[in-house]
Backbone as a chain_set.jsonl record, in Angstrom:
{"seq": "XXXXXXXXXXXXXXXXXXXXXXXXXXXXXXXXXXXXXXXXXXXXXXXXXXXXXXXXXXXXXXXXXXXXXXXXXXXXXXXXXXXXXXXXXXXXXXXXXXXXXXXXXXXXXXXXXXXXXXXXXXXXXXXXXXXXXXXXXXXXXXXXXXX", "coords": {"N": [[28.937, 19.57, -26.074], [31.282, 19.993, -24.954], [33.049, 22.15, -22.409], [31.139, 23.661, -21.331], [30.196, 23.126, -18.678], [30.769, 25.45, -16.459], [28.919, 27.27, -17.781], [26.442, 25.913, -17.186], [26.265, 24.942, -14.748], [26.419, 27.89, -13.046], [23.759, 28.435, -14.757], [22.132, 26.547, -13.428], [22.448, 27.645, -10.785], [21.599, 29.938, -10.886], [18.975, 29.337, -11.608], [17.783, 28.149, -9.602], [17.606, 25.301, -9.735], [18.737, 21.85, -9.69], [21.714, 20.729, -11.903], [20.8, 18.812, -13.481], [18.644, 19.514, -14.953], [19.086, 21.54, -16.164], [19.07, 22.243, -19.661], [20.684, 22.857, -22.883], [20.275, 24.587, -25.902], [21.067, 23.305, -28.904], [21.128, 25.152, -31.147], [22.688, 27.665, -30.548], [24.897, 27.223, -28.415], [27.074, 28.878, -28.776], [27.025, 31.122, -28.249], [26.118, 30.788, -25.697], [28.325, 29.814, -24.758], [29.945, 31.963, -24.467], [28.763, 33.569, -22.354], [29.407, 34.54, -19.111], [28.354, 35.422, -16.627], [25.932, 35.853, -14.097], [24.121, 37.341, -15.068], [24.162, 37.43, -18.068], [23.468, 34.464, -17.961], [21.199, 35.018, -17.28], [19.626, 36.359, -19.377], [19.845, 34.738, -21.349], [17.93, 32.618, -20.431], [15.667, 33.704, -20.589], [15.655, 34.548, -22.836], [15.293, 31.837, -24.301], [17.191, 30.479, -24.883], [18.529, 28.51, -23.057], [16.948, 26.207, -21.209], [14.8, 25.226, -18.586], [13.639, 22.024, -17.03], [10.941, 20.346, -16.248], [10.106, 19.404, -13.151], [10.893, 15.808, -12.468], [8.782, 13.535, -11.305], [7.94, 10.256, -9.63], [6.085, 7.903, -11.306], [2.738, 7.322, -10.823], [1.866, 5.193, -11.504], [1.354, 2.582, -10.564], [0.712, 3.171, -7.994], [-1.806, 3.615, -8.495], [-3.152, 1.577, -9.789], [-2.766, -0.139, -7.538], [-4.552, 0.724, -5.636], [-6.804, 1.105, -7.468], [-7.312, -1.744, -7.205], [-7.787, -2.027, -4.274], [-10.253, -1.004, -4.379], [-11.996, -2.923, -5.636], [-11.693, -4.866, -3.948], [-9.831, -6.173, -3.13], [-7.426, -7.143, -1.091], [-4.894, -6.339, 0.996], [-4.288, -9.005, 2.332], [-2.491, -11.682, 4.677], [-2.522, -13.465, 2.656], [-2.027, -12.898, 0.425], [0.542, -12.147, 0.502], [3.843, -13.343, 0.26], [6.396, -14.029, 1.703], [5.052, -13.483, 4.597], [3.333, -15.305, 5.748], [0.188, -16.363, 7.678], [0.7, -17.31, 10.393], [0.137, -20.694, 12.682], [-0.856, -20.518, 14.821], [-1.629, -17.903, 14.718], [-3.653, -18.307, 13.015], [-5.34, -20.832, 14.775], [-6.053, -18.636, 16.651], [-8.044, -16.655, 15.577], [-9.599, -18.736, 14.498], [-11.357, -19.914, 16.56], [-11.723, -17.525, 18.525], [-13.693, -16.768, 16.421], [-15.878, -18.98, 16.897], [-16.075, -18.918, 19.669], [-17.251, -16.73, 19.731], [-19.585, -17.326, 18.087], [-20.854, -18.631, 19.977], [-21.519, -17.297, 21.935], [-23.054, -15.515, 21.151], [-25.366, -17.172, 20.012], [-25.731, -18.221, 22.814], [-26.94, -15.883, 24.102], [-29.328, -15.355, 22.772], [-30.823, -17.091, 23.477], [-30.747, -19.467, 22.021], [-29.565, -21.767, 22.979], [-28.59, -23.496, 25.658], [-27.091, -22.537, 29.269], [-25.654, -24.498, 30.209], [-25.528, -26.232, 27.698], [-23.896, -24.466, 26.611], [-21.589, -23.704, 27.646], [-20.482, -26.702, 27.479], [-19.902, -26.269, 25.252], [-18.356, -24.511, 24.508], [-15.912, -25.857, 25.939], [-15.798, -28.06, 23.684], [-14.755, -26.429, 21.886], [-12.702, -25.544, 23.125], [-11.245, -27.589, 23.053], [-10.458, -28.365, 20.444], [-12.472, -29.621, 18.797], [-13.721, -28.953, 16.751], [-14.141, -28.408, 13.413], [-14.55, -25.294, 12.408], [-16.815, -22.299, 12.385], [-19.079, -23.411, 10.772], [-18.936, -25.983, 11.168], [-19.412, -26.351, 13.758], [-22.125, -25.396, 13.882], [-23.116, -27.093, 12.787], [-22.996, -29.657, 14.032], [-24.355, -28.703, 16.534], [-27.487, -28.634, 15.345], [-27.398, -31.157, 14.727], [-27.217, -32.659, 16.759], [-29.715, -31.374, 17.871], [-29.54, -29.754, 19.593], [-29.828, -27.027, 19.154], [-31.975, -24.425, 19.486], [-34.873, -23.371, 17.969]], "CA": [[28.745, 20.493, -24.971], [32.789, 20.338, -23.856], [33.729, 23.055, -21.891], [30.093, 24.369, -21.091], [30.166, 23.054, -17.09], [30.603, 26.718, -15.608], [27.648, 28.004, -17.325], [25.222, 24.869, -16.399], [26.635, 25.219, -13.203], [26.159, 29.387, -13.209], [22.463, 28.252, -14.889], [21.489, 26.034, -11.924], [22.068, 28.777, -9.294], [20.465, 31.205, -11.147], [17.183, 28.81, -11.543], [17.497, 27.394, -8.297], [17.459, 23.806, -9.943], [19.769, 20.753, -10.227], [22.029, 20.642, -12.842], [20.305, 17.599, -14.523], [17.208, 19.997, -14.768], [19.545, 22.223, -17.135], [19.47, 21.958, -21.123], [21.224, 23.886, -23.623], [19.617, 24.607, -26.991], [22.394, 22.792, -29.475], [21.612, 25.815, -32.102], [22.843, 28.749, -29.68], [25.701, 27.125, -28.016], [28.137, 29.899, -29.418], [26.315, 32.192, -27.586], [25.842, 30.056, -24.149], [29.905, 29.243, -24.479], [29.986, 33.409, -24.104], [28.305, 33.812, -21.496], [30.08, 34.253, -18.101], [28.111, 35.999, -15.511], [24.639, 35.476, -13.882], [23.558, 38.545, -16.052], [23.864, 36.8, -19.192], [22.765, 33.493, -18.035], [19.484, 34.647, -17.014], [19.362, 36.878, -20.316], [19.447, 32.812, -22.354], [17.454, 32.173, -20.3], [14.883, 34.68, -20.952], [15.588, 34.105, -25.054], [15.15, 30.456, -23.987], [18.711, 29.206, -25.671], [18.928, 27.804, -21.619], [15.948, 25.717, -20.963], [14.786, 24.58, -17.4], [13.111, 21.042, -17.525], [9.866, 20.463, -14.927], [10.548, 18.613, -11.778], [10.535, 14.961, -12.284], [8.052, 12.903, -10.135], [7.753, 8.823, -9.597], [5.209, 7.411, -11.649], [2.101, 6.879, -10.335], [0.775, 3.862, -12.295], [1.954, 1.271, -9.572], [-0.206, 3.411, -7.187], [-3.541, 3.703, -8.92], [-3.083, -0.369, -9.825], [-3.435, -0.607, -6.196], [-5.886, 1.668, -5.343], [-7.947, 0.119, -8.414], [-7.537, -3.196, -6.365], [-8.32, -2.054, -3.175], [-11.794, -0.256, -4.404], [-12.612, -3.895, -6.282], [-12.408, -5.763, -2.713], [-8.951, -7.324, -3.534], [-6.92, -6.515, -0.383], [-3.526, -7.109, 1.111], [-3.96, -9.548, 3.534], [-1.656, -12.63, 4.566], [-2.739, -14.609, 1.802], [-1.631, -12.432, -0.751], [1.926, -12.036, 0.627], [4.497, -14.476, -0.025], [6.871, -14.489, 3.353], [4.838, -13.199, 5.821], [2.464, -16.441, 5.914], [-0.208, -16.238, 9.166], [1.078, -19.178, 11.635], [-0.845, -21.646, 12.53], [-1.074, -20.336, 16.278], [-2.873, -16.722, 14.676], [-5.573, -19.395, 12.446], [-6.055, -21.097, 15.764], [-7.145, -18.026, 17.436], [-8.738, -16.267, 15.318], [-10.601, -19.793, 14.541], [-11.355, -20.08, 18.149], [-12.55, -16.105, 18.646], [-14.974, -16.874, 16.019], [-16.258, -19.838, 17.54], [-16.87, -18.635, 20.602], [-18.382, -15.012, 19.186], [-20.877, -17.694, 17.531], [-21.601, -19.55, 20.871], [-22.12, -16.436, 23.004], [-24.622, -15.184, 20.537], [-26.88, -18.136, 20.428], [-26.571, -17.979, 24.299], [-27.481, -14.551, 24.296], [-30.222, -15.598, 21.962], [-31.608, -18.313, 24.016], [-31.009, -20.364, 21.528], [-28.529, -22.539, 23.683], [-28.916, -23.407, 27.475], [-26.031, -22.336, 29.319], [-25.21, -25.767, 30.235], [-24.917, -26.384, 26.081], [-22.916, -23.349, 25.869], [-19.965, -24.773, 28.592], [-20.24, -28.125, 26.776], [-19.875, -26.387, 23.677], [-16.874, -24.218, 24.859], [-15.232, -26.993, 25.908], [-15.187, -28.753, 22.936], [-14.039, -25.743, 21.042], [-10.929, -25.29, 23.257], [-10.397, -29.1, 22.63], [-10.39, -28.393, 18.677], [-13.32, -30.623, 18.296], [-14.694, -28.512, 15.907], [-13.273, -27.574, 11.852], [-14.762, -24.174, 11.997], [-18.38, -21.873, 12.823], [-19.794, -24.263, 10.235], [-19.023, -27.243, 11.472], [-19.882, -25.915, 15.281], [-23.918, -25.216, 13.737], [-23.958, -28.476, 12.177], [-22.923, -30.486, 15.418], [-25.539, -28.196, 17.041], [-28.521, -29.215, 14.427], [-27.406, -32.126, 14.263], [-27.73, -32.972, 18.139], [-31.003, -31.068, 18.301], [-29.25, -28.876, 21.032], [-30.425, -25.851, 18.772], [-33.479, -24.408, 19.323], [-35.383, -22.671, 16.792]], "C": [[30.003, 20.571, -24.11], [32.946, 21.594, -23.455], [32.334, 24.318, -21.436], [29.75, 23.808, -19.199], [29.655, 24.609, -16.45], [29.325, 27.206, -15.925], [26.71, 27.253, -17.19], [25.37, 24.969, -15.415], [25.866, 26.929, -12.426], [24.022, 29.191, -13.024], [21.483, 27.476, -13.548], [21.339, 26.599, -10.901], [21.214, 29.705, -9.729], [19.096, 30.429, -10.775], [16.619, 28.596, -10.19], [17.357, 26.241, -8.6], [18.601, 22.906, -10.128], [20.218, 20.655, -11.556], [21.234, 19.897, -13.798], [19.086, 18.236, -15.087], [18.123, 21.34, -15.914], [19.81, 22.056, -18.523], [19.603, 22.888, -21.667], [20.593, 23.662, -25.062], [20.929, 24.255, -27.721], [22.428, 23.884, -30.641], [22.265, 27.079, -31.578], [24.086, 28.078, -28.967], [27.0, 27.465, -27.693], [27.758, 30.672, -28.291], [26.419, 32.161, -25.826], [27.315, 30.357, -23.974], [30.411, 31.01, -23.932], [29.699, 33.952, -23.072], [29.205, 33.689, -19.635], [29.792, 34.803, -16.923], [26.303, 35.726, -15.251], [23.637, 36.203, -14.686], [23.319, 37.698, -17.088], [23.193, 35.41, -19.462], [20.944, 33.786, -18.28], [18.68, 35.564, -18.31], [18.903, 35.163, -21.393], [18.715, 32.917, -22.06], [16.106, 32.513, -20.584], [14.281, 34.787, -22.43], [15.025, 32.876, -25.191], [16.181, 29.57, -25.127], [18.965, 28.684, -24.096], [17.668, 27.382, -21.724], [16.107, 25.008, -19.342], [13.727, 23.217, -17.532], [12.213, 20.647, -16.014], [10.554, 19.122, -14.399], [10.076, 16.864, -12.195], [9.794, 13.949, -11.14], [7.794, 11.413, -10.353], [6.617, 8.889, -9.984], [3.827, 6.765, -10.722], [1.013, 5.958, -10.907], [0.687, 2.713, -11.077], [1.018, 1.719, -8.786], [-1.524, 3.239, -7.119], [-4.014, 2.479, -9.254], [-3.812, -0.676, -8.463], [-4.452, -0.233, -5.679], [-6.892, 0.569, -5.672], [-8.067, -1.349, -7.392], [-7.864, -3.234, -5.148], [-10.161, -1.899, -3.329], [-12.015, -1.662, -5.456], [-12.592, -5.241, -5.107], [-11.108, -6.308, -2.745], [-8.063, -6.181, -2.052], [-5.653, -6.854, -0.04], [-3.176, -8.267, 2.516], [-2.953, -10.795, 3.225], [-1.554, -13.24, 3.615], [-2.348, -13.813, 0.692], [0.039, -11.888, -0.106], [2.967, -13.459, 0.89], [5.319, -14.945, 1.221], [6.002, -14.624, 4.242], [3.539, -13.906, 5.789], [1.547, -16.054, 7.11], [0.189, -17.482, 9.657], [0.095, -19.497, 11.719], [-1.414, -20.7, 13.459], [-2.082, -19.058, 15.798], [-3.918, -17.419, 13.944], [-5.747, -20.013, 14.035], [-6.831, -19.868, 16.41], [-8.099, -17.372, 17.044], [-10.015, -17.741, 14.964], [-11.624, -19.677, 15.847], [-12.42, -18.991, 18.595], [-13.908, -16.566, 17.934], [-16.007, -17.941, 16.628], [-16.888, -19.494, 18.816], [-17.262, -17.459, 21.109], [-19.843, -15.772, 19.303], [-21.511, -18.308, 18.889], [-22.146, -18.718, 21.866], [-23.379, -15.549, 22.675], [-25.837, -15.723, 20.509], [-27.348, -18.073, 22.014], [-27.496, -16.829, 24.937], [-28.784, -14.187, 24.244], [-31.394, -16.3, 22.442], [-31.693, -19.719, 23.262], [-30.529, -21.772, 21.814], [-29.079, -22.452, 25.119], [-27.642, -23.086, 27.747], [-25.183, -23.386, 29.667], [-24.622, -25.774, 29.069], [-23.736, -25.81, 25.79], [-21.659, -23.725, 26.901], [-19.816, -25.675, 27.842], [-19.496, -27.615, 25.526], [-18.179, -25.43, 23.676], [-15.988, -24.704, 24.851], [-14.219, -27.743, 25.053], [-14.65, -28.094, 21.883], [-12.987, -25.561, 21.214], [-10.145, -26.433, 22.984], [-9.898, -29.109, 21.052], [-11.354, -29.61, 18.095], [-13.833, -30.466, 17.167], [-13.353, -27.718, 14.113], [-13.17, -25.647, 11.951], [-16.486, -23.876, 12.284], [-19.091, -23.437, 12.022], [-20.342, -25.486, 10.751], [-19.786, -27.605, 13.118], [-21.64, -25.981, 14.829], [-24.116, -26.408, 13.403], [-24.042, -29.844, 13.42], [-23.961, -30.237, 16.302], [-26.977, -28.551, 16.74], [-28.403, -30.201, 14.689], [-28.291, -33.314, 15.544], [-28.644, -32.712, 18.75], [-30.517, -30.03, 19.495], [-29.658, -27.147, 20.714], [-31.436, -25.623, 18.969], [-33.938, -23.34, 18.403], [-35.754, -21.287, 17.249]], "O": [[30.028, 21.006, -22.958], [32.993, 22.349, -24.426], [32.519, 25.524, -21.271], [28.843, 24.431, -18.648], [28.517, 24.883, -16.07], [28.541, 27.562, -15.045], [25.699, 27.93, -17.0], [24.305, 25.165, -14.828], [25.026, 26.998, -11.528], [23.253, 29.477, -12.106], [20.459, 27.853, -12.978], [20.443, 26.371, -10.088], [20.273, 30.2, -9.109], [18.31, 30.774, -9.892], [15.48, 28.767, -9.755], [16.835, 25.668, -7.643], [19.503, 23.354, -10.835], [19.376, 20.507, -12.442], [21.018, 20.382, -14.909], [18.398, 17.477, -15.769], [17.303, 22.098, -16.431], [20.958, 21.655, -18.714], [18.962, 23.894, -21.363], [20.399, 22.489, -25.381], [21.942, 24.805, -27.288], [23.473, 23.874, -31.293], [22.439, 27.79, -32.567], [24.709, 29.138, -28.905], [27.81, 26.953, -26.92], [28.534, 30.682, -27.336], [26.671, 33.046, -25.009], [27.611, 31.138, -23.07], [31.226, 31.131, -23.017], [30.376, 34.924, -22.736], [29.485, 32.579, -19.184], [30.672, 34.82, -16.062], [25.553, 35.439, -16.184], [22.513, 35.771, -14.942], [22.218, 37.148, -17.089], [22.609, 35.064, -20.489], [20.016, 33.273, -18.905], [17.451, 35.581, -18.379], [17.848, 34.794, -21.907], [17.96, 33.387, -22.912], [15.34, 31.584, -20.837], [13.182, 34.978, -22.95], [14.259, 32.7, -26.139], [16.037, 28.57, -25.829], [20.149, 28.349, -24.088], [16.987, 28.154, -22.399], [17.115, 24.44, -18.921], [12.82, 23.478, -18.323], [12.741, 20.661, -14.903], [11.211, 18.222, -14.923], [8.862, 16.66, -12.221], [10.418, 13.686, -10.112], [7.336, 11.23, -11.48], [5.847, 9.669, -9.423], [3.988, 5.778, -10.004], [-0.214, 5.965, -10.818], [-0.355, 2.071, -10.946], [0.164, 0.853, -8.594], [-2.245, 2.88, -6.188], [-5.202, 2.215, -9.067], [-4.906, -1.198, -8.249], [-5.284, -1.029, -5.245], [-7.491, -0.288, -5.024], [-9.158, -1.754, -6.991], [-8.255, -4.309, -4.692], [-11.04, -2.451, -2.668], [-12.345, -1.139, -6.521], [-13.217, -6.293, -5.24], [-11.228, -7.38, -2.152], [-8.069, -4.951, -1.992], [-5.142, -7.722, -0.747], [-2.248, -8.323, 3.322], [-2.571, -11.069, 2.087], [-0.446, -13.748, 3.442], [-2.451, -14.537, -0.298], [0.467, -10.927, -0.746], [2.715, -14.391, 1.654], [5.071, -16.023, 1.762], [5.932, -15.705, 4.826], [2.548, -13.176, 5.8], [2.152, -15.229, 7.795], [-0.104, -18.577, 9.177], [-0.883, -19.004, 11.157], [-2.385, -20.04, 13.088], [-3.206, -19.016, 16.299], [-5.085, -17.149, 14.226], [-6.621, -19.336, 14.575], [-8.027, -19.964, 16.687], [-9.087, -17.268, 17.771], [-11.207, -17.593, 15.235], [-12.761, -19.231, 15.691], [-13.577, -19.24, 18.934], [-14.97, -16.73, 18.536], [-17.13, -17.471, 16.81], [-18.073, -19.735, 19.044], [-17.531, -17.104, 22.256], [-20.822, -15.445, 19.974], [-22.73, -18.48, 18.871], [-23.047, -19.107, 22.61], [-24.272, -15.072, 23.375], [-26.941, -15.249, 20.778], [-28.477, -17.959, 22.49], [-28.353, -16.819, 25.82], [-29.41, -13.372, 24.922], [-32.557, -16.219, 22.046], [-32.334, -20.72, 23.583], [-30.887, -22.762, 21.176], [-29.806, -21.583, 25.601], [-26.837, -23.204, 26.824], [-23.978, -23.252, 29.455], [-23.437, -25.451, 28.987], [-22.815, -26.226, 25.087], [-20.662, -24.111, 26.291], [-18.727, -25.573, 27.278], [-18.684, -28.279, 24.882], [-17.18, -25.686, 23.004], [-15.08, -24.415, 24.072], [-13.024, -28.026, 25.14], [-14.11, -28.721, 20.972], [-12.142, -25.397, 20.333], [-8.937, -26.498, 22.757], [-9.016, -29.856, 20.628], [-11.057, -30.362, 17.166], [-14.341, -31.369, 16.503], [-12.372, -26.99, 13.962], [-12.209, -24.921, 11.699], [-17.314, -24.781, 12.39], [-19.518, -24.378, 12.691], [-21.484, -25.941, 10.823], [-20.403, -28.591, 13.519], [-22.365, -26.671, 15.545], [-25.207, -26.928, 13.641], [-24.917, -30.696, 13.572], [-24.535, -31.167, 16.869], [-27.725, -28.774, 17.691], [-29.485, -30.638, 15.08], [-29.198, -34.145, 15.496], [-28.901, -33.232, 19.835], [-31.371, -29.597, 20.268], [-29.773, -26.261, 21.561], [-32.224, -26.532, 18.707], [-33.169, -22.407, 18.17], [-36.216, -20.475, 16.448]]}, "num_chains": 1, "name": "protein.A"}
């Protein structure tokens, strides 16, 4: 294809597309090499010894992977990213929040006195407690639950 530039060049304005989006038929090339005005380009092109080649677009396999993994529950939180770890300081609070979601509910509930529920505050801001779990079982355990 030496000395065929001008009319890929020529061919790209005519189409309106990027050169790279221009192919020449290799049995017609006599013909193309002839060619020297927008007239004749867009005549090839018409014969189809010029071919225009559809718009390339990024693969969307990588996308629908994810998708697929979002709509199966699999999500992107901290724990599935490798730098961006959660600190301790965001597990403490969100620990913490939950903790004393669960203690304002039972109070809410009656299932706590509000006395209990200070005590029990308390010993959540102290870190007395692992987690909700461990907060109900200290509760049971002490009878401070009521049914």
């Amino acid at each position: 294809m030496k000395g065929l530039t001008t009319q890929k060049a020529l061919a790209a304005k005519v189409a309106k597309v990027g050169i790279n989006r221009i192919v020449f038929d290799g049995a017609h090339l006599k013909e193309i090499k002839e060619a020297l005005t927008k007239a004749d380009i867009r005549a090839l092109i018409k014969k189809g010894f010029i071919k225009i080649l559809p718009k390339r677009t990024p693969s969307r396999v990588r996308a629908k992977e994810r998708h697929a993994q979002r709509l199966r529950g699999r999500r992107k939180g901290p724990g599935r990213k490798k730098k961006a770890k959660i600190s301790e300081k965001e597990l403490w609070i969100l620990k913490v929040r939950a903790m004393r979601a669960l203690l304002k509910r039972l109070r809410d509930q009656a299932k706590i006195t509000p006395e209990v529920y200070s005590e029990m505050r308390a010993k959540v801001k102290g870190n007395y407690f692992r987690n909700r779990a461990h907060l109900l079982l200290y509760l049971n355990r002490s009878g401070l639950l009521k049914r």
